[in-house]
C-alpha positions as a Markdown table, in Angstrom:
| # | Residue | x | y | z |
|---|---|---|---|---|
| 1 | Unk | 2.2 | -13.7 | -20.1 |
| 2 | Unk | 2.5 | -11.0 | -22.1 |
| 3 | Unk | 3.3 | -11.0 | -25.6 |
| 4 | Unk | 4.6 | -8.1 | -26.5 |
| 5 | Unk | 5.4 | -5.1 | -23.9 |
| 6 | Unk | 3.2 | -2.2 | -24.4 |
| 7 | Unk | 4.2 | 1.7 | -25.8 |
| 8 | Unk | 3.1 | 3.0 | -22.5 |
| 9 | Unk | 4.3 | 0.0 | -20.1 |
| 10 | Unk | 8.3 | 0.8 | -18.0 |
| 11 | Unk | 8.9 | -2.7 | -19.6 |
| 12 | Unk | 11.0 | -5.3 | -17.9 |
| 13 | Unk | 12.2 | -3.7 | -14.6 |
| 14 | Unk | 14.8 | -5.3 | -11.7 |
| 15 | Unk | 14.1 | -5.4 | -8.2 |
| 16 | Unk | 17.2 | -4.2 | -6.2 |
| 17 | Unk | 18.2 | -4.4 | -2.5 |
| 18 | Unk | 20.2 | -2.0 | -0.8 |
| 19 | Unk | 21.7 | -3.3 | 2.8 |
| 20 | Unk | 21.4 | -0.3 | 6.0 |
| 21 | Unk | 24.4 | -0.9 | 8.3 |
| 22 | Unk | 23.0 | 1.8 | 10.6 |
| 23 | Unk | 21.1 | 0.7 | 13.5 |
| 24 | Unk | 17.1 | 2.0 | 13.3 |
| 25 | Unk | 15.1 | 2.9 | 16.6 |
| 26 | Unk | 11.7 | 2.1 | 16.1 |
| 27 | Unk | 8.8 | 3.2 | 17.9 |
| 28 | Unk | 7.7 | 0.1 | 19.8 |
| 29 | Unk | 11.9 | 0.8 | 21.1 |
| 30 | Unk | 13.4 | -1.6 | 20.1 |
| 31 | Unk | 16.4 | -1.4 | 17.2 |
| 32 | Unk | 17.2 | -3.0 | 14.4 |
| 33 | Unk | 20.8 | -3.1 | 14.0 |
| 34 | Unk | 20.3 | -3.8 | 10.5 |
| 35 | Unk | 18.3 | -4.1 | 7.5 |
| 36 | Unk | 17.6 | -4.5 | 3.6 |
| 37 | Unk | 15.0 | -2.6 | 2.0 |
| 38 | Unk | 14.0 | -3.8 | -1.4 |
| 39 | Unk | 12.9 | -1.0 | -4.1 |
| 40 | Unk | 12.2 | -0.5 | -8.4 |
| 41 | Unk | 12.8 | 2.4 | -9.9 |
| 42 | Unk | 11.2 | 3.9 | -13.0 |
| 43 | Unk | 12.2 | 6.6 | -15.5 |
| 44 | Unk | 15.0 | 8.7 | -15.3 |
| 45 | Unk | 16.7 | 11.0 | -12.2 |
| 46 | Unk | 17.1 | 14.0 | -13.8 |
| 47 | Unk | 20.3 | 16.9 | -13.6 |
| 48 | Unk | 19.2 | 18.1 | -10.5 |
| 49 | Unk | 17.5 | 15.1 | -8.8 |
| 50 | Unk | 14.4 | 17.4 | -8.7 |
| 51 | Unk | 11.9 | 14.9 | -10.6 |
| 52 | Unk | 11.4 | 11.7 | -7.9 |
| 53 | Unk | 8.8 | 10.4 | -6.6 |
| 54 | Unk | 8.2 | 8.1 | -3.9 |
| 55 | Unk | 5.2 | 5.7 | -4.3 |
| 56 | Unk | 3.9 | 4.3 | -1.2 |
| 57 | Unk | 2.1 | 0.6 | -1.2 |
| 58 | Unk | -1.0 | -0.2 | 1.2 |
| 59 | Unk | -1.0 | -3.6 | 3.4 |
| 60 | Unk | -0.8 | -5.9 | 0.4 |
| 61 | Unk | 1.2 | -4.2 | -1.8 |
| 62 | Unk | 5.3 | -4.3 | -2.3 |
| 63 | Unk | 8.0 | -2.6 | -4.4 |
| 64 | Unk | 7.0 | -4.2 | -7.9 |
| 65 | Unk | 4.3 | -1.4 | -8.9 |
| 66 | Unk | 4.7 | -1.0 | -12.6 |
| 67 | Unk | 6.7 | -3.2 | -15.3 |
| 68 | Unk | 7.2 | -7.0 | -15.7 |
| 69 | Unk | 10.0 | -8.6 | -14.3 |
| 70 | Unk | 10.1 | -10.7 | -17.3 |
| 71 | Unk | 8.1 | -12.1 | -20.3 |
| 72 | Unk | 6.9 | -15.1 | -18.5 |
| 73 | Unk | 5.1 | -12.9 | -15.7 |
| 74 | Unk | 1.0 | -13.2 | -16.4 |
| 75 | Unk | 0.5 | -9.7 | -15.0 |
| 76 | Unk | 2.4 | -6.4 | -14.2 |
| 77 | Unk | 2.6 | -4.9 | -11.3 |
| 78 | Unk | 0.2 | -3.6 | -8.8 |
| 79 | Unk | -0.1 | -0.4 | -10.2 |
| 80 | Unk | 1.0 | -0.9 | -13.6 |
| 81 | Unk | -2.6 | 1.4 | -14.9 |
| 82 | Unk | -1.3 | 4.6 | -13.6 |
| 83 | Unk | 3.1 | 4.4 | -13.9 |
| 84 | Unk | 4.5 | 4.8 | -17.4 |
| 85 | Unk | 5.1 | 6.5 | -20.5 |
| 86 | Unk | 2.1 | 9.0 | -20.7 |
| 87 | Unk | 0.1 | 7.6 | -17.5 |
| 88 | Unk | -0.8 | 9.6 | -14.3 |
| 89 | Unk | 2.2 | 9.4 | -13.2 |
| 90 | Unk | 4.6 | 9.6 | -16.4 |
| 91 | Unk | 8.0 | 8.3 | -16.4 |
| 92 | Unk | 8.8 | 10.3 | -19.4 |
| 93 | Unk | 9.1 | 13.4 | -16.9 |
| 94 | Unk | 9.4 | 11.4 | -13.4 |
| 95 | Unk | 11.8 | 9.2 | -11.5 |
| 96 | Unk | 9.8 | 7.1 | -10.0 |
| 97 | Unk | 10.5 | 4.9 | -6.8 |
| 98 | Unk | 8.7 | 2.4 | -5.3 |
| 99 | Unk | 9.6 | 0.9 | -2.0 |
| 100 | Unk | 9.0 | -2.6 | -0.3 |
| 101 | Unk | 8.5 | -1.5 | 3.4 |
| 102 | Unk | 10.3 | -2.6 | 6.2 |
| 103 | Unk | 8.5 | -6.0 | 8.0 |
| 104 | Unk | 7.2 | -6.8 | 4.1 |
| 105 | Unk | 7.8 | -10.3 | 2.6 |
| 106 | Unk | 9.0 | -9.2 | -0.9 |
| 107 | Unk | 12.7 | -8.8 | -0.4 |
| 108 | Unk | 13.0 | -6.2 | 2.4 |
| 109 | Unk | 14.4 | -7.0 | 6.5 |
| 110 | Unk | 10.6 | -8.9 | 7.5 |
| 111 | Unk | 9.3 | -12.0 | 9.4 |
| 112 | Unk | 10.4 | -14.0 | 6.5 |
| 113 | Unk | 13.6 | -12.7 | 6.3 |
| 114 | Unk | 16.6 | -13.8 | 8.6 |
| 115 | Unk | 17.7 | -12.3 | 11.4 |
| 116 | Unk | 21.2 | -11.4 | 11.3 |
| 117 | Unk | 21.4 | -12.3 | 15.5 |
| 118 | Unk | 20.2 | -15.6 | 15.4 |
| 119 | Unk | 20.7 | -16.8 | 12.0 |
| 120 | Unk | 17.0 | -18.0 | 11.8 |
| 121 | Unk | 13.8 | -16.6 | 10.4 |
| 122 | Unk | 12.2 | -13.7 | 12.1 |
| 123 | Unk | 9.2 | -15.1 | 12.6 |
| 124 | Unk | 6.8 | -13.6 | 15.2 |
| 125 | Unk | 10.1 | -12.0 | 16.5 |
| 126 | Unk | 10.1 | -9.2 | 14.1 |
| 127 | Unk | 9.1 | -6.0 | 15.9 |
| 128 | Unk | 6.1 | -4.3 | 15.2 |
| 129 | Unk | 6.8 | -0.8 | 12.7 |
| 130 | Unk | 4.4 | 2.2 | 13.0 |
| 131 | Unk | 3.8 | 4.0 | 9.3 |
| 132 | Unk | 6.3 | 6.5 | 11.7 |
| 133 | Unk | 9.0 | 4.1 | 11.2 |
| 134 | Unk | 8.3 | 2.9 | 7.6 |
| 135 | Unk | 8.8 | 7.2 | 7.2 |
| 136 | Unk | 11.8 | 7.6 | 9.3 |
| 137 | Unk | 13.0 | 4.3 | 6.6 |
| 138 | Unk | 12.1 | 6.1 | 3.8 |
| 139 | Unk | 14.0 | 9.0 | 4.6 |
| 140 | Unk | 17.3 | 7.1 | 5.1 |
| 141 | Unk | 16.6 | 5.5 | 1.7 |
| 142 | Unk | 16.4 | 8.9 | 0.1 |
| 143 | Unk | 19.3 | 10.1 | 1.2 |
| 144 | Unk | 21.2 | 7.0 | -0.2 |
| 145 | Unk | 20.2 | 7.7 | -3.2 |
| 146 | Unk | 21.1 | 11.3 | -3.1 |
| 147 | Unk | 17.9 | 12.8 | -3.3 |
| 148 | Unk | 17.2 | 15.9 | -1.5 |
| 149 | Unk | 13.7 | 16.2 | -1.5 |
| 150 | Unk | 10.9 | 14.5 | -3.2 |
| 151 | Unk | 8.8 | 16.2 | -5.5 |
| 152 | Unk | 5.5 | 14.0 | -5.0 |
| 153 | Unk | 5.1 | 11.2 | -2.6 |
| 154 | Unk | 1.8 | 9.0 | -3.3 |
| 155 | Unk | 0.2 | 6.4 | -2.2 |
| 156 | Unk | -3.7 | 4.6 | -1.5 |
| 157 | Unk | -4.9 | 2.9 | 1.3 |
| 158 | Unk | -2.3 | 2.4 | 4.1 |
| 159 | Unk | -0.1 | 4.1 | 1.0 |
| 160 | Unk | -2.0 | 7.3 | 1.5 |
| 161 | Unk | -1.2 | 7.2 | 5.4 |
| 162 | Unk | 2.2 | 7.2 | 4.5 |
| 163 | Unk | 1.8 | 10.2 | 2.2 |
| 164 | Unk | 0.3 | 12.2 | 5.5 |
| 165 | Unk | 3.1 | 11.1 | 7.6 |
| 166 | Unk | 5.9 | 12.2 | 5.2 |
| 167 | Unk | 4.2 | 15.6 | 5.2 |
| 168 | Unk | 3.7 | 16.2 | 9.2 |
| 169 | Unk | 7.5 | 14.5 | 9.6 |
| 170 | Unk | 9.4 | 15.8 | 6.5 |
| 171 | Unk | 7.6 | 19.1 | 5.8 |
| 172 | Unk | 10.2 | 20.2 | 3.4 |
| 173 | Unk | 11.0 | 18.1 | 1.6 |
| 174 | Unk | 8.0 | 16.6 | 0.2 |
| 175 | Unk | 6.6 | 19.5 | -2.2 |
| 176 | Unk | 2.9 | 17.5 | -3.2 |
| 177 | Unk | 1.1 | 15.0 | -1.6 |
| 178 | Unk | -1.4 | 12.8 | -3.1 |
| 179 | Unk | -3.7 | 10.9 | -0.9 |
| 180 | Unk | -5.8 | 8.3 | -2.2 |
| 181 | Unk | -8.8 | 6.7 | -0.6 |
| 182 | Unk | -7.2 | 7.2 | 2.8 |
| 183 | Unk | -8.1 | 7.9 | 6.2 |
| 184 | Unk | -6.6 | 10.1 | 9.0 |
| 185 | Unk | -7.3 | 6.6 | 11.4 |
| 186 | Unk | -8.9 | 3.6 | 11.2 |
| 187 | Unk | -12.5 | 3.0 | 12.4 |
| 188 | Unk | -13.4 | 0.8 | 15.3 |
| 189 | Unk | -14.9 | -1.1 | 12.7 |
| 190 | Unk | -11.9 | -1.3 | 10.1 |
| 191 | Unk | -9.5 | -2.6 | 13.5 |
| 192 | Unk | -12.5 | -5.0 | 14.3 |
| 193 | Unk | -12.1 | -6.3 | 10.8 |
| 194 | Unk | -8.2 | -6.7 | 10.7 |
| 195 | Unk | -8.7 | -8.3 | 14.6 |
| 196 | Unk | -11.1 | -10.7 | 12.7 |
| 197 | Unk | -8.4 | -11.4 | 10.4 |
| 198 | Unk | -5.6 | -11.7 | 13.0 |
| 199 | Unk | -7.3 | -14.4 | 14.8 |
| 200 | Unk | -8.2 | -16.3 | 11.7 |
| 201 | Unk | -4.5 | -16.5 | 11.1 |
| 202 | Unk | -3.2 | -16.9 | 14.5 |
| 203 | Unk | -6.1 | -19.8 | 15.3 |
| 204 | Unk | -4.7 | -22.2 | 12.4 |
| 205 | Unk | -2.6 | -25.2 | 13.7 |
| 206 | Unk | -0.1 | -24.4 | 11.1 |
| 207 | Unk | 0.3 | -21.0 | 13.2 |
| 208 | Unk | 3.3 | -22.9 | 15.0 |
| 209 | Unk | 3.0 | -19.1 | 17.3 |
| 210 | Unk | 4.4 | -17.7 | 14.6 |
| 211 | Unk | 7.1 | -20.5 | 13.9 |
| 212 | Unk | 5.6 | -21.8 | 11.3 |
| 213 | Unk | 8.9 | -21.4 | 8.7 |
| 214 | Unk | 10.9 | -23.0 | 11.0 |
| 215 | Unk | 8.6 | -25.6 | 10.8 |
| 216 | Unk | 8.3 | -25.8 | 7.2 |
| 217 | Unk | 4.6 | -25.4 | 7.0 |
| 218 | Unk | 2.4 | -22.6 | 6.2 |
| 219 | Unk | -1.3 | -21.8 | 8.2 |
| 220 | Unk | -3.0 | -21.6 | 4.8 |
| 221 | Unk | -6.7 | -21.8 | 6.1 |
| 222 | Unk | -5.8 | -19.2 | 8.8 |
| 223 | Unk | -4.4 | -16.6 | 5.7 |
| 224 | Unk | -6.8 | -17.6 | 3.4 |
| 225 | Unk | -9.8 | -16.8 | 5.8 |
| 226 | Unk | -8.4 | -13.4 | 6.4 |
| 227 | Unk | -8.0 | -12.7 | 2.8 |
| 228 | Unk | -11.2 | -13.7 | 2.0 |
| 229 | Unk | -12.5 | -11.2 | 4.3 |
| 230 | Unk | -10.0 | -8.6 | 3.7 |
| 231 | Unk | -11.1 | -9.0 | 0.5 |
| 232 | Unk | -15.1 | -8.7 | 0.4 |
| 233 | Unk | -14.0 | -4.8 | 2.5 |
| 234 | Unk | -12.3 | -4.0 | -0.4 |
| 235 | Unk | -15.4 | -4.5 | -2.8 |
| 236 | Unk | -18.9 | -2.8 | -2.7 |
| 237 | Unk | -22.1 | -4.4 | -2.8 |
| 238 | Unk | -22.7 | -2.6 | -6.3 |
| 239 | Unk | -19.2 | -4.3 | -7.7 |
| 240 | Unk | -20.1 | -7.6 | -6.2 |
| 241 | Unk | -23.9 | -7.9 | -7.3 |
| 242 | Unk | -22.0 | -6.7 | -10.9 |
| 243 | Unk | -19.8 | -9.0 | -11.2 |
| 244 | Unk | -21.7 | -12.0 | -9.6 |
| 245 | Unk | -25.1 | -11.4 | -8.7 |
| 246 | Unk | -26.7 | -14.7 | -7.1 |
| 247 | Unk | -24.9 | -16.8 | -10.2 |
| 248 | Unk | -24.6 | -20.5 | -9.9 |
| 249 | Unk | -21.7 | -21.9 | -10.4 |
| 250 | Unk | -23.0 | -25.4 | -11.7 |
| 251 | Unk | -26.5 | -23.7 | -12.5 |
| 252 | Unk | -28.6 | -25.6 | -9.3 |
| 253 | Unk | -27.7 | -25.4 | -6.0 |
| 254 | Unk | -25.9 | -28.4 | -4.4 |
| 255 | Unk | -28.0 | -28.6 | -1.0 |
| 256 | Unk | -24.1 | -28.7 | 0.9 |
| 257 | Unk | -21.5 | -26.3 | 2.1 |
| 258 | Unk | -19.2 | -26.4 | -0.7 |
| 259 | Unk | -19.6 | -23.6 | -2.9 |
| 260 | Unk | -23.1 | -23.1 | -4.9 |
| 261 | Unk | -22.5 | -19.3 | -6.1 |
| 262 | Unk | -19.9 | -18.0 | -7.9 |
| 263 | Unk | -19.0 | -15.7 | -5.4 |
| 264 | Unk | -18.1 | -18.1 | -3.0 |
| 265 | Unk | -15.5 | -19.4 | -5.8 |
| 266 | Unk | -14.5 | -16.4 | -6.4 |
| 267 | Unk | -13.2 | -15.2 | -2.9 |
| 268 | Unk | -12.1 | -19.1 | -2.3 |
| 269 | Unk | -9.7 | -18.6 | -5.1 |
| 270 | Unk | -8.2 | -15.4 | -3.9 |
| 271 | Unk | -7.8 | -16.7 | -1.0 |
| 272 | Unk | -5.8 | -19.5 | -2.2 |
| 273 | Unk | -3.4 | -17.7 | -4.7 |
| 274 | Unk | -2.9 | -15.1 | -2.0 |
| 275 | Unk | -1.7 | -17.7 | 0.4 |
| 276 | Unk | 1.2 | -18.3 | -2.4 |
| 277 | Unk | 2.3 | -14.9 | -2.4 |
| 278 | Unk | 2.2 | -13.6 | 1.0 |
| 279 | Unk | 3.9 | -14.0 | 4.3 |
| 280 | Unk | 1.0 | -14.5 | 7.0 |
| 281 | Unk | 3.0 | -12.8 | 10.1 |
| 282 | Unk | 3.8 | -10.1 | 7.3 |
| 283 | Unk | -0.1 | -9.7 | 7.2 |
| 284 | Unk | -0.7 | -9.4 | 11.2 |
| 285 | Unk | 2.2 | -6.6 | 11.3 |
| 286 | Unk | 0.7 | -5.0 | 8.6 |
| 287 | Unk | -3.0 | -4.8 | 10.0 |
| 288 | Unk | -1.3 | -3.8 | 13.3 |
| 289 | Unk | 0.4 | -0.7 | 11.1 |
| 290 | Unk | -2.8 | 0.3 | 10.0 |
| 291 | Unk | -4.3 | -0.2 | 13.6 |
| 292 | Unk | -1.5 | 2.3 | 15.2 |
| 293 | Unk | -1.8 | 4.8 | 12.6 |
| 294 | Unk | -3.1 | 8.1 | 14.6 |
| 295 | Unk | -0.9 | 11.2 | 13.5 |
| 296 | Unk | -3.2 | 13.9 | 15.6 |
| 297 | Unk | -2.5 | 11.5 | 18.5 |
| 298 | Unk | 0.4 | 13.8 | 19.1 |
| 299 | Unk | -1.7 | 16.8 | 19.1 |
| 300 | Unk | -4.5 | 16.6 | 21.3 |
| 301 | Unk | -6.4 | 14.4 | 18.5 |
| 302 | Unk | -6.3 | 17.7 | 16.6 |
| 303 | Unk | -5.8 | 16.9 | 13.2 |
| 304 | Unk | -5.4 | 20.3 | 11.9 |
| 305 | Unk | -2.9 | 20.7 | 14.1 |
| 306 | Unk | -0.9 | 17.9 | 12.9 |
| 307 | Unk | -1.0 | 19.0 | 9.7 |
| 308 | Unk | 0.2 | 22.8 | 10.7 |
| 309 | Unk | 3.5 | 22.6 | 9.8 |
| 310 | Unk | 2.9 | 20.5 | 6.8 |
| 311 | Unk | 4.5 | 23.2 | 3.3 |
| 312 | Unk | 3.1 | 20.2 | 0.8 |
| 313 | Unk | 0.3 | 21.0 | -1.2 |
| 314 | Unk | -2.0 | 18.1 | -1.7 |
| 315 | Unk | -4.5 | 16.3 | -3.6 |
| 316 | Unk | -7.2 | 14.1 | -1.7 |
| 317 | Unk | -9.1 | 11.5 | -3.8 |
| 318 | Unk | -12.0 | 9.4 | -2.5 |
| 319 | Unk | -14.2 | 6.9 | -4.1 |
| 320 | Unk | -18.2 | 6.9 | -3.4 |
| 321 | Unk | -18.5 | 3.6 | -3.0 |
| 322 | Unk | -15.7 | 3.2 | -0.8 |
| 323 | Unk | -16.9 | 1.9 | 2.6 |
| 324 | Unk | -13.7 | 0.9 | 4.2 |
| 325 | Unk | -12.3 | 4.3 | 3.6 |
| 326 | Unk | -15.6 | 6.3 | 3.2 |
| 327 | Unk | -15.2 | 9.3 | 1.3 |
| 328 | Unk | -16.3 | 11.4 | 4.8 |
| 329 | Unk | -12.7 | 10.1 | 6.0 |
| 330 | Unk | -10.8 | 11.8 | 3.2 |
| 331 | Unk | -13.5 | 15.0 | 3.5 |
| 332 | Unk | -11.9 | 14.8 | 7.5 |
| 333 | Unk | -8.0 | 15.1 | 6.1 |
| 334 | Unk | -9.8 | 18.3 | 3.7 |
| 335 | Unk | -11.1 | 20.1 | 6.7 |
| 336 | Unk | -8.3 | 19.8 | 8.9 |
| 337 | Unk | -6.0 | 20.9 | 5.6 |
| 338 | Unk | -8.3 | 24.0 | 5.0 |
| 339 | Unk | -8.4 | 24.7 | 8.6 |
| 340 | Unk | -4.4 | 24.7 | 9.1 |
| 341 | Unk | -5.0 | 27.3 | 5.9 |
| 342 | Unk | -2.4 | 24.6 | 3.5 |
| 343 | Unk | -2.9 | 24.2 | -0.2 |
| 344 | Unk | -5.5 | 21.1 | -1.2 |
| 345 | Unk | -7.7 | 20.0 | -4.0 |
| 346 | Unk | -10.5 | 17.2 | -3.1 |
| 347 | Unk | -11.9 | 15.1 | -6.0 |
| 348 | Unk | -14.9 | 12.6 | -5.0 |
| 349 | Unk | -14.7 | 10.0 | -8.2 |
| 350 | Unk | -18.5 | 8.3 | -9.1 |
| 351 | Unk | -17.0 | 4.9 | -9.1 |
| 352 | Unk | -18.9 | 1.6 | -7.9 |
| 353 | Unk | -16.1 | -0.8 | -7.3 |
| 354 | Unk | -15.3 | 0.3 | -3.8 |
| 355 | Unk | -12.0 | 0.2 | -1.9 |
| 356 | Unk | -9.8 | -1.4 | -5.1 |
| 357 | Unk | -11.2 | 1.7 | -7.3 |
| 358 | Unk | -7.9 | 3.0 | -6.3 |
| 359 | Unk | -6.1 | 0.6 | -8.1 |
| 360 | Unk | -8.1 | 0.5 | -11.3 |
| 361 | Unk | -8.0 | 3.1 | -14.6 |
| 362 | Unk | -11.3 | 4.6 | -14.1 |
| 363 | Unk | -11.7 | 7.2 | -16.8 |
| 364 | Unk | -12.4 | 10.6 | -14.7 |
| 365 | Unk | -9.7 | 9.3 | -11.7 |
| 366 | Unk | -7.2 | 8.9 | -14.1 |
| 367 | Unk | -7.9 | 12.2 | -15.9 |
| 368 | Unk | -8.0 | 14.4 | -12.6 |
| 369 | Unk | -5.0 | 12.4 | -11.5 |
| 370 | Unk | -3.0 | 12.7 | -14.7 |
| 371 | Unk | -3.7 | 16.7 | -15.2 |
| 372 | Unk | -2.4 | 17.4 | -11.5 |
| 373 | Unk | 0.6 | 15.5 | -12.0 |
| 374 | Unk | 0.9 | 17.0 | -15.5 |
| 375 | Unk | 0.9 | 20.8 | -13.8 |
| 376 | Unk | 3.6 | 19.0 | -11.2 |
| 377 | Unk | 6.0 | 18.0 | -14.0 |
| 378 | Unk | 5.4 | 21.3 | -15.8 |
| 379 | Unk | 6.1 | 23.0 | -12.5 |
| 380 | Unk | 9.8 | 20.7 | -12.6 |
| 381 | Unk | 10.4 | 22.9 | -15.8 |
């Protein structure tokens, strides 16, 4: 826990829910008739609601970015490094919003969450959402909160996805667009991966098809297989022969199959302590999000044309050792930007920690991030 609340931390922030009456069609056609999405906010809206920004979280992410939610928490939230006072993204001069997307498990309308119909948990019953449909959410929220337009929406990972689909759905009223170690689509690899990580989940006993609240039980083994592997994609070689190496974690080896290197101690405790905190059909919508994402899908798999009518001008950020988001991937969104003649700025940051450097304060990401969002808020001026 903290002991004191840093200069530059938002300090202790609230999570509050706001309840949509209106019925939502989604893309796999069927409707919610209602829903709660569950949201932080940080710094202050100014005079002319000109200063928000929307920050978008990727699969494992939810609405508690920056801030404590009280003195007892160990940690702050996800993205606590680059939201506050005099950070990239500076609540001195923003209003900064971060959203729990719809089918998440920390507060918003999910598989966890009951349905209004039935009075029992979603479960498996929950309809798949499309990043198209997290968008079309986002844009209802806004206007509840009687913003007109956002001045930056950000986001990494499946968060950067988001970013592109605000700016091909919503091309004015998003005026920048940062997209961090993002991709256009996934691989076949990346959707073999989250397949991988499906069926680790779905395979588990405790599965119950999807039941499993209603059960009371939880497949733990199934969600903390596919965490453990979710997790070794987010890392680099160079970040995990850093960090562990071939280190023994009793100093001999055991001559068994429990665990003889530290790595393997490593991933079995995130693995565990994300079982805790995470809602496992949450994770298999999620992975099929990421799975569906395909904005030049609608144009002839022409990217640049996707991106035509976009009016945002964005920043692209990749990480060299990045292999589940390669650099090339983000170099992809740059080409089809320059070829559709819009306004972007690609930054490729030396950085060895892979996937997660996204999330971390590396020196020259933060500085590059921080001075275009400092020409953003003197732009507000």
């Amino acid at each position: 826990m903290p002991e004191t609340i840093e200069d530059d931390s938002v300090g202790i922030v609230e999570t509050q829910i706001i309840h949509f009456s209106e019925a939502l069609m989604l893309e796999c056609e069927k409707t919610l008739a209602e829903y709660d999405i569950a949201y932080e906010t940080y710094g202050e809206l100014n005079a002319d609601a000109s200063n928000a920004i929307l920050i978008c979280h990727a699969l494992s992410g939810d609405q508690h970015a920056a801030g404590y939610h009280s003195m007892d928490d160990k940690k702050p939230g996800w993205w606590d490094s680059a939201i506050g006072p005099g950070k990239a993204i500076d609540t001195n001069r923003f209003f900064v919003v971060s959203i729990n997307n719809l089918g998440g498990c920390k507060g918003s309308s999910g598989p966890n969450t009951i349905n209004p119909e039935t009075g029992a948990f979603w479960g498996p019953d929950f309809p798949i959402v499309t990043v198209k449909d997290w968008v079309k959410c986002q844009y209802r929220f806004m206007q509840s909160l009687n913003i007109e337009h956002w001045c930056a929406v950000i986001g990494g990972s499946l968060g950067g996805m988001q970013v592109l689909q605000w700016a091909i759905d919503y091309p004015d009223l998003i005026k920048h667009a940062v997209v961090i170690a993002a991709a256009p689509k996934l691989s076949a690899q990346n959707i073999a991966f989250n397949e991988v990580a499906r069926q680790s989940i779905m395979s588990d006993p405790d599965f119950c098809d999807g039941h499993y609240l209603a059960k009371e039980t939880v497949p733990r083994r199934g969600l903390m297989l596919a965490r453990m592997l979710g997790h070794i994609t987010y890392l680099s070689d160079d970040a995990m022969r850093d960090k562990f190496g071939r280190e023994l974690r009793e100093g001999k080896l055991n001559f068994g199959f429990d665990v003889d290197f530290q790595v393997e101690s490593y991933l079995r405790y995130q693995g565990r302590s994300f079982v805790d905190r995470f809602d496992a059909n949450t994770y298999l919508l999620m992975t099929k999000t990421l799975d569906y994402f395909d904005p030049a899908s609608e144009y002839g798999d022409e990217l640049a044309q996707a991106l035509n009518k976009t009016n945002a001008q964005f920043l692209v950020i990749s990480f060299t050792s990045d292999w589940r988001f390669a650099p090339e991937r983000s170099r992809e969104i740059t080409r089809a930007l320059l070829e559709a003649e819009k306004r972007v700025s690609h930054i490729e940051i030396d950085a060895n920690q892979g996937h997660d450097a996204f999330l971390i304060p590396i020196p020259h990401y933060m500085n590059v991030f921080g001075s275009y969002m400092k020409n953003v808020a003197e732009d507000l001026s």
